[in-house]
C-alpha positions in Angstrom: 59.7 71.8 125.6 58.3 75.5 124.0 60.8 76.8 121.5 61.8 80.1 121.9 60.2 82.3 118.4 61.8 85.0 117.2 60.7 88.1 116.9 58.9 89.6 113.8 58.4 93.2 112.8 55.1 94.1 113.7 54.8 97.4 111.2 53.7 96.9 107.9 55.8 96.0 105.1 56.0 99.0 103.2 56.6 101.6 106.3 59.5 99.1 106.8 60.6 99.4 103.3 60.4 103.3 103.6 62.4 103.7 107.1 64.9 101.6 105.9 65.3 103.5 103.1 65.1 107.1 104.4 66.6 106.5 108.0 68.6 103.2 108.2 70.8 103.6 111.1 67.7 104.3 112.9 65.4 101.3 111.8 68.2 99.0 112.7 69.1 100.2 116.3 65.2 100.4 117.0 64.8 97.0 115.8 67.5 95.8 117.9 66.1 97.6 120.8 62.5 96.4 120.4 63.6 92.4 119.3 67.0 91.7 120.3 70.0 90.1 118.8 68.0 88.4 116.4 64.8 90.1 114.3 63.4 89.6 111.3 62.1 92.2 108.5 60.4 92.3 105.6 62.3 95.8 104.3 64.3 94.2 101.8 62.3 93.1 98.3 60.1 90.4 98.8 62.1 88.1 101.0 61.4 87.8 105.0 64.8 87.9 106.5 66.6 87.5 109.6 68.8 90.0 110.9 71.9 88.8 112.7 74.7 90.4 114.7 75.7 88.9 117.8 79.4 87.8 117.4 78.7 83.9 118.9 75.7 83.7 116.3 78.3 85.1 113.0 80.4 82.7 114.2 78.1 79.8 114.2 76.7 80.8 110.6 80.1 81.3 109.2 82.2 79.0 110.4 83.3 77.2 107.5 83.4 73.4 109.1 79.6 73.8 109.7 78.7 74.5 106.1 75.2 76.4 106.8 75.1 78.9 104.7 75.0 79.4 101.0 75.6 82.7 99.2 73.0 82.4 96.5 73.4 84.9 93.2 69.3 85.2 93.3 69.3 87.3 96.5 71.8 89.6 94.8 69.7 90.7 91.7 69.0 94.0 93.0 73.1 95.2 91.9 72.8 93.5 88.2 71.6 97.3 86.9 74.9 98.3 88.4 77.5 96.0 87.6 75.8 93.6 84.8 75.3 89.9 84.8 78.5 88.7 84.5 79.8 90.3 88.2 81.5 88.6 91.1 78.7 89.5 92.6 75.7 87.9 91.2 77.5 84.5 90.4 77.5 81.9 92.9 78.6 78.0 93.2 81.3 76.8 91.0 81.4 79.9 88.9 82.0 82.2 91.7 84.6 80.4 93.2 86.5 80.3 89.8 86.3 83.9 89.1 87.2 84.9 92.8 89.6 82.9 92.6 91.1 84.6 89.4 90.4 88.1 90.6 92.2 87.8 93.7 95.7 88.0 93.5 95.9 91.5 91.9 95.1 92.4 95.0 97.8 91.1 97.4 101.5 90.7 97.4 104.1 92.5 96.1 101.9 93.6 92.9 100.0 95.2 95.6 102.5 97.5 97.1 103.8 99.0 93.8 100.9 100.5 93.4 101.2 102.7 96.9 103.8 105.6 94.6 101.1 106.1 92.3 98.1 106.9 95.2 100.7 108.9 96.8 101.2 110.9 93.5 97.5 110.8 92.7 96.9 112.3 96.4 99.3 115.0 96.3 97.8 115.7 92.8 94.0 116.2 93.7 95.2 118.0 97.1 97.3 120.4 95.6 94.7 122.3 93.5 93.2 123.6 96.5 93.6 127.5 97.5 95.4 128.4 100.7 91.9 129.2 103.1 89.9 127.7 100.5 86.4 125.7 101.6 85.6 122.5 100.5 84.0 118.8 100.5 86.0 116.3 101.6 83.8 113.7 100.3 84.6 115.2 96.8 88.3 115.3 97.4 88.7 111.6 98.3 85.8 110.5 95.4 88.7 112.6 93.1 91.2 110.8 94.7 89.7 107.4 94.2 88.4 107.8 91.1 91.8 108.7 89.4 92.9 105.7 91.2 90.6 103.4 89.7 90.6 104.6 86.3 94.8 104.4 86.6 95.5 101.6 88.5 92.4 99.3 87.8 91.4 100.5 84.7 95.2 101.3 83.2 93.6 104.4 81.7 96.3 107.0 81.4 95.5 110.7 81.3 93.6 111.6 78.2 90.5 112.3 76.3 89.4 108.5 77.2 90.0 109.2 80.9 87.9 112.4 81.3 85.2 111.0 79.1 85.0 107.7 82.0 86.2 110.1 84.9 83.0 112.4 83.8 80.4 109.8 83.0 81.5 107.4 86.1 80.8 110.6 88.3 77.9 111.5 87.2 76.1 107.8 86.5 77.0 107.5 90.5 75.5 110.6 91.6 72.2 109.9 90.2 71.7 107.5 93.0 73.6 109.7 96.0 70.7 110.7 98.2 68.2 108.8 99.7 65.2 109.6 97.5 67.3 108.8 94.3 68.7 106.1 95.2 64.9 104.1 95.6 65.4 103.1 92.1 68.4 100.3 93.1 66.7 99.5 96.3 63.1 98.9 94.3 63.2 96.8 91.1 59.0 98.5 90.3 60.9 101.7 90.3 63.1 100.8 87.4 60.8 102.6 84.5 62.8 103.5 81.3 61.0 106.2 80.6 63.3 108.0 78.0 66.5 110.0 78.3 64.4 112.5 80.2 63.2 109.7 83.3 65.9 108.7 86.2 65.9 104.7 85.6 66.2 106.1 81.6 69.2 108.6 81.8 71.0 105.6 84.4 71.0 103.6 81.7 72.1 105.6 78.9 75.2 107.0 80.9 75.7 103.0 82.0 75.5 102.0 78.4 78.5 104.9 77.1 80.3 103.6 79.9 80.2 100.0 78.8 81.3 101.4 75.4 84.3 103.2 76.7 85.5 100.2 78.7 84.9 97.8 76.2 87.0 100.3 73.8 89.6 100.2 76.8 89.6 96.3 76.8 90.0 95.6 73.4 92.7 97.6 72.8 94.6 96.5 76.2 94.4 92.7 75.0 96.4 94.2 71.5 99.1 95.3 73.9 99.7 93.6 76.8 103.8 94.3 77.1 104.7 96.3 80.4 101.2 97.3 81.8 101.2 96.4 85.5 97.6 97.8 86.0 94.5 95.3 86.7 92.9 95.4 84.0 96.1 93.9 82.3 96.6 91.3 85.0 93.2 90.0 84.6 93.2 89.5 80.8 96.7 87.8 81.5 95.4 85.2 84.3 93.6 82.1 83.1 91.0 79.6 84.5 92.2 75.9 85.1 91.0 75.3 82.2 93.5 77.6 80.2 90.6 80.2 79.0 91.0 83.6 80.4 87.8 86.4 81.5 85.6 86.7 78.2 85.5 90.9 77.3 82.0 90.9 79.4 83.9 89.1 82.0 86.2 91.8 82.2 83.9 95.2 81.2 81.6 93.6 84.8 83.9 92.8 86.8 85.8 96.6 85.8 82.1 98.4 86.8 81.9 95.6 90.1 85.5 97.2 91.2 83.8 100.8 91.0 81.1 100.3 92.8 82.7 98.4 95.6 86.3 100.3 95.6 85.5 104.1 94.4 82.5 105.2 96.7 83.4 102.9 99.5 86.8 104.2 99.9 85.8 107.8 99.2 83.4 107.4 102.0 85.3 105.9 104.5 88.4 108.6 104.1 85.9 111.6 104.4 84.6 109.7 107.5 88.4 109.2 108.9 88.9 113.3 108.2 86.0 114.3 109.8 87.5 112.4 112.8 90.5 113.0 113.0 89.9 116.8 112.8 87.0 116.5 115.1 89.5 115.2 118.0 92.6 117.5 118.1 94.5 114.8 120.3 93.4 111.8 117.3 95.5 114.5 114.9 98.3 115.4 117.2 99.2 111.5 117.8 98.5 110.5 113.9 100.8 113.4 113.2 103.4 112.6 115.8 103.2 108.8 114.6 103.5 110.1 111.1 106.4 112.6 111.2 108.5 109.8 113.3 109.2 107.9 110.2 112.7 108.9 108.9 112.3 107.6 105.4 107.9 106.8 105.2 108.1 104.8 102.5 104.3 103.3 101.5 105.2 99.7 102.8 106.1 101.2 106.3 103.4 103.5 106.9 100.9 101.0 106.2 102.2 99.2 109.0 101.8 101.8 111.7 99.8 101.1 114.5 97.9 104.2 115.2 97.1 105.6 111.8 95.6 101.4 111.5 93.5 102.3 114.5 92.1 105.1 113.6 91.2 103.5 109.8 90.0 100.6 112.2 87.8 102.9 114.3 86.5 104.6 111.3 84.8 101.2 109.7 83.5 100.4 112.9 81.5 103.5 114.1 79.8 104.2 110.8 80.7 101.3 108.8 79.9 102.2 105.0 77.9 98.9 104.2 75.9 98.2 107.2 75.4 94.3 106.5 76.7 91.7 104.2 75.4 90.1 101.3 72.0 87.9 102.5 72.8 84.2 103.1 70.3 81.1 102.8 71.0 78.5 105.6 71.2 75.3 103.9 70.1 73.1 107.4 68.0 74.1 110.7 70.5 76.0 113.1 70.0 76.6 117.1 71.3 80.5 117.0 71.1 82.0 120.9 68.7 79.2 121.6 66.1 79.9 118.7 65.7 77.7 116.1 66.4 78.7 112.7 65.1 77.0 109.6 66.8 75.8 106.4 65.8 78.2 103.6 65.6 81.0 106.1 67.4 84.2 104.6 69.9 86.0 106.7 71.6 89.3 106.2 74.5 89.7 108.8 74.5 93.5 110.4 77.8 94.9 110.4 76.6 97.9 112.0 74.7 96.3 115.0 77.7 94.0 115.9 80.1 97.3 115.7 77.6 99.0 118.0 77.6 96.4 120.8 78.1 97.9 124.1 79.9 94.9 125.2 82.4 95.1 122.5 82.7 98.4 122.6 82.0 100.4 125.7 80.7 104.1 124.5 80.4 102.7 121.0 79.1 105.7 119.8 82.6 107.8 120.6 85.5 107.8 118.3 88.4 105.9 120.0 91.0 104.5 117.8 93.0 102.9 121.2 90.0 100.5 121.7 92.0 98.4 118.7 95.3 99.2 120.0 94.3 98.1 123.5 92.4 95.0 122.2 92.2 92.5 119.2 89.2 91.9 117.8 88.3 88.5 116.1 86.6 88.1 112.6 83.0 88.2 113.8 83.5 91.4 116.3 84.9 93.6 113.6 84.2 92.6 109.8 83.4 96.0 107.9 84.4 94.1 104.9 81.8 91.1 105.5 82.9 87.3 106.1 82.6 83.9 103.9 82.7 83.7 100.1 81.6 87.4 99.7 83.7 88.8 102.0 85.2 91.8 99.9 87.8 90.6 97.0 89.4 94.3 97.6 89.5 94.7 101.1 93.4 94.6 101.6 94.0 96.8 98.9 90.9 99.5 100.4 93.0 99.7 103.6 96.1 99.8 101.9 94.9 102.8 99.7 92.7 104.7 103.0 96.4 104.4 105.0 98.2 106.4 102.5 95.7 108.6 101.2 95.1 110.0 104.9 99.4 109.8 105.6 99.7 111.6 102.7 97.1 114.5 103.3 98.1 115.0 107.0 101.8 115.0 106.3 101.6 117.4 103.3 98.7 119.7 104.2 96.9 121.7 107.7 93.3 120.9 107.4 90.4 122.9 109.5 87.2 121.3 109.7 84.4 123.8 109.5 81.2 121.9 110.7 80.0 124.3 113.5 77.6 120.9 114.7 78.4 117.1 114.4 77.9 115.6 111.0 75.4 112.7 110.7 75.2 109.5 108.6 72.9 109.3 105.6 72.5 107.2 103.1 74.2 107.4 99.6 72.8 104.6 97.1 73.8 101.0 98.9 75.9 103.1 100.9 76.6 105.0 104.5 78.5 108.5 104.3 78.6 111.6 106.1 75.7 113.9 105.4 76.5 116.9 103.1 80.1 115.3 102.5 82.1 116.7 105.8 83.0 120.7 105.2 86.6 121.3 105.6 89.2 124.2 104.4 93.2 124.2 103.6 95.2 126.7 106.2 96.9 129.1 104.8 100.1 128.3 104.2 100.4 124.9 103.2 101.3 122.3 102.4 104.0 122.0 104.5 105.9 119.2 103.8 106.2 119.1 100.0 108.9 118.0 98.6 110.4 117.6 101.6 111.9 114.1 102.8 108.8 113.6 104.2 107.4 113.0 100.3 106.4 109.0 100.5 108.5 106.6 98.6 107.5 103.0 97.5 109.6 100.0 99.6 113.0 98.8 97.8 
């Protein structure tokens, strides 16, 4: 019997390296046109890998009973200039399941919920400085948003000379690595030159180093006083390992930079995404608005739980997803994938993007329609912007619980205009998949409109 090969990427390694880079959504979709559900590349490092996406495949890879694939720390070296060695993400084995399993519950639960007063505050804070008729970037907003969130709620940082020093330096060491030129020196280790203050890989480390000096600072004096701090931060230096030890200061100062990288940008992204849209498609803002305002008393808990403003947070991830794969895999045995063999020790990196974009899934997948999630449930391999297996995002519960009110609060406080005369386009920013130049948008005069009105969201009792 002839088994079936897969299809390799006949254009040289470093063309592969540099479209992948510069135009990613583009590299995928013609890869998936030329090859099929299953391709490899050579665009990522060293490694040969195999793309993946069709929702029978994920589901044969990840199914936990079958036990193919590892999540090995080595294929996740490329993020240790980001968030140190210490990180979630660059453990694996025992260690990673010990520390996930300390960093999760912070992130569910009741703790959870107390925290949706303070992004509603934090919202209405950043929103509020803007001008009746005044332009601006809504990717800024939200990264304001966000940010203040982190550095509050994660961080425990209250305002003060400590929080505009991180507020300042986390916004500008992020930034360095925004556009797709810049942000070659994460994606290619040889790029990495410390070359002085003066050189990019040089002044990323410098602002990374004051960082870990402020955080550190922020640890040590949150492990002198621990009494009534609710924050993250304080819940992580409370929870222990089986063993009785808690997160060593490293621990903590990582896994602190690990939740900015995966919770500030991400989230930013994804809520200048969902603005874009929902301005884009008068009848998407008339229906959130509707489904909004019919809440007597919106308290957090209950607007989280709407149905529409979840599909259209929902219909966000999936059309431009803001990772467009998971973390790469190693497949620990052979597997028969679509009827192609795959080897053990064969590399595979999940595409979130491709599986979002099937035609059979989703019928026009390239139009915005939150009902396709009220009309239809999607399983775990269909729709997984937040990844699957061990890696799947610690945060992910939390992100949506933030996005929900941070968009509920914007549309029920304030009349936005979007003022992009042609469709905005993806682009990459770093690891990441945002709308180019950041989504231009302007405050109508004469809001907000609901201020201090009952309409002002209010934590469950």
């Amino acid at each position: 019997m002839t088994i079936k090969q897969i299809e390799k990427l006949k254009t040289p390694k470093f063309l592969q390296q540099i479209e992948s880079t510069l135009k990613p959504l583009e590299f995928l979709e013609r890869c998936a046109k030329n090859c099929g559900d299953l391709f490899f590349i050579n665009s990522i490092g060293e490694l040969e890998i195999l793309v993946v996406s069709h929702p029978q495949d994920l589901q044969e890879l990840f199914n936990p009973t079958n036990k193919i694939l590892a999540a090995p720390a080595a294929a996740n070296e490329i993020f240790k200039p980001q968030v140190g060695e210490n990180s979630l993400i660059v453990q694996d084995g025992e260690r990673h399941q010990k520390q996930r399993k300390l960093m999760m519950p912070p992130f569910h639960g009741e703790r959870m919920v107390n925290y949706g007063q303070q992004i509603c505050e934090i919202t209405q804070q950043v929103v509020q400085r803007l001008k009746p008729g005044q332009t601006f970037i809504a990717r800024h907003i939200s990264e304001a948003i966000t940010m203040k969130i982190i550095l509050k709620i994660v961080f425990g940082i209250d305002e003060g000379l400590r929080f505009k020093k991180l507020e300042n330096l986390m916004t500008t060491w992020l930034d360095l690595t925004n556009s797709p030129l810049s942000a070659s020196v994460l994606l290619f280790p040889p790029l990495r030159k410390d070359l002085g203050s003066w050189s990019p890989w040089g002044r990323y480390l410098r602002l990374r180093q004051q960082i870990d000096d402020l955080l550190m600072a922020q640890i040590w004096e949150r492990r002198q006083v621990q009494s009534n701090h609710f924050d993250i931060l304080s819940l992580l230096i409370e929870a222990k390992y089986e063993n009785g030890e808690g997160m060593s200061d490293a621990e903590l100062r990582d896994n602190l930079l690990t939740l900015l990288v995966a919770g500030h940008e991400t989230t930013a992204t994804a809520i200048a995404w969902a603005l874009y849209w929902i301005h884009q498609q008068p009848e998407v803002y008339e229906k959130l608005l509707h489904e909004l305002r019919s809440l007597n008393t919106p308290d957090a808990l209950k607007i989280t739980q709407l149905p529409y403003l979840t599909a259209v947070c929902q219909e966000t991830l999936r059309i431009y997803p803001v990772v467009l794969s998971t973390f790469p895999r190693i497949t620990l045995r052979s597997v028969n994938l679509s009827g192609y063999q795959v080897a053990s020790g064969t590399y595979v990196v999940p595409s979130i993007y491709l599986t979002h974009r099937r035609e059979d899934l989703y019928p026009q997948a390239d139009k915005f329609q939150p009902e396709r999630f009220i009309n239809r449930k999607y399983s775990p391999y269909e729709f997984w912007p937040f990844g699957g297996g061990s890696r799947q995002c610690l945060g992910q519960v939390f992100a949506l619980f933030e996005m929900k009110l941070i968009l509920a609060t914007i549309v029920l406080n304030y009349q936005l205009k979007l003022e992009e005369k042609s469709p905005v386009k993806p682009a990459r920013r770093g690891f990441l998949i945002g709308p180019q130049g950041g989504v231009k948008m302007s405050l109508v005069a004469g809001t907000p409109r609901y201020t201090n009105s009952k309409f002002k969201i209010q934590n469950s009792k």
